[in-house]
N, C-alpha and C positions, 0 to 999 in steps of 0.2 A: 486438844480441841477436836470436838466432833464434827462433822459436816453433816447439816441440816439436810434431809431431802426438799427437794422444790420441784412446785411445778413446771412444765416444759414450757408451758402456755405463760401464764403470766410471771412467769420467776420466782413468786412470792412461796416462802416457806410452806411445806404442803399443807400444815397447821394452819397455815394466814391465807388459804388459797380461794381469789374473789372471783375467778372462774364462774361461777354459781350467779352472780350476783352481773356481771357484764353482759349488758342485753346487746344486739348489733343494729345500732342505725342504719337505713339502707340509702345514704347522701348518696345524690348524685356526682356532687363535685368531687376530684380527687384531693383526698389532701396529703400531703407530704410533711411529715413533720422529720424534722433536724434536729438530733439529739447529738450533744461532746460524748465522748465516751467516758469524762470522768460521771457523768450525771448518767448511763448507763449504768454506771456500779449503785448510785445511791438506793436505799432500801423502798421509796415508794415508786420510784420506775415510774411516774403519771403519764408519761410519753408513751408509754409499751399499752399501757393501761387504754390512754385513751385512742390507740390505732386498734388495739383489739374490739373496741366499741365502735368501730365504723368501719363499715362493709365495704367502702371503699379508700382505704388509705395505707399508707406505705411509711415505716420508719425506716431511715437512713443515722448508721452511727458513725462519725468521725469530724475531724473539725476541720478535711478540705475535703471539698465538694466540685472539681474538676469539670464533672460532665453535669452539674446543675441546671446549668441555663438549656442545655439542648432538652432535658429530660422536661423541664417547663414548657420546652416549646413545641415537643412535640406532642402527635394526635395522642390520646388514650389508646389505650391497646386494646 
């Protein structure tokens, strides 16, 4: 078996690569989205996808989230 190149950016095979195609929302609100890491491997990624689309957001991958609440509560950086 060969290993595909992929992009750095979106992970997607360099062939499949939507880079091109991800504009950046400029939200104000932060968002944080929470991905398992089994759904990090799956092949459309929409998580990665959709924090690459907005200018202000943050993907976190594991399924315990220890310092959560303080990272909620505190000011934006």
């Amino acid at each position: 078996m060969t290993n595909r190149l992929t992009c750095s950016r979106c992970l997607r095979p360099q062939t499949h690569c939507l880079c091109a195609y991800i504009g950046c929302i400029p939200n104000q609100t932060h968002v944080l989205v929470l991905q398992h890491p089994e759904e990090h491997k799956h092949p459309l990624n929409t998580a990665r996808l959709a924090v690459l689309g907005l200018q202000n957001a943050e993907l976190l991958i594991g399924e315990s989230f220890p310092d959560l609440v303080s990272r909620l509560t505190s000011s934006p950086a």
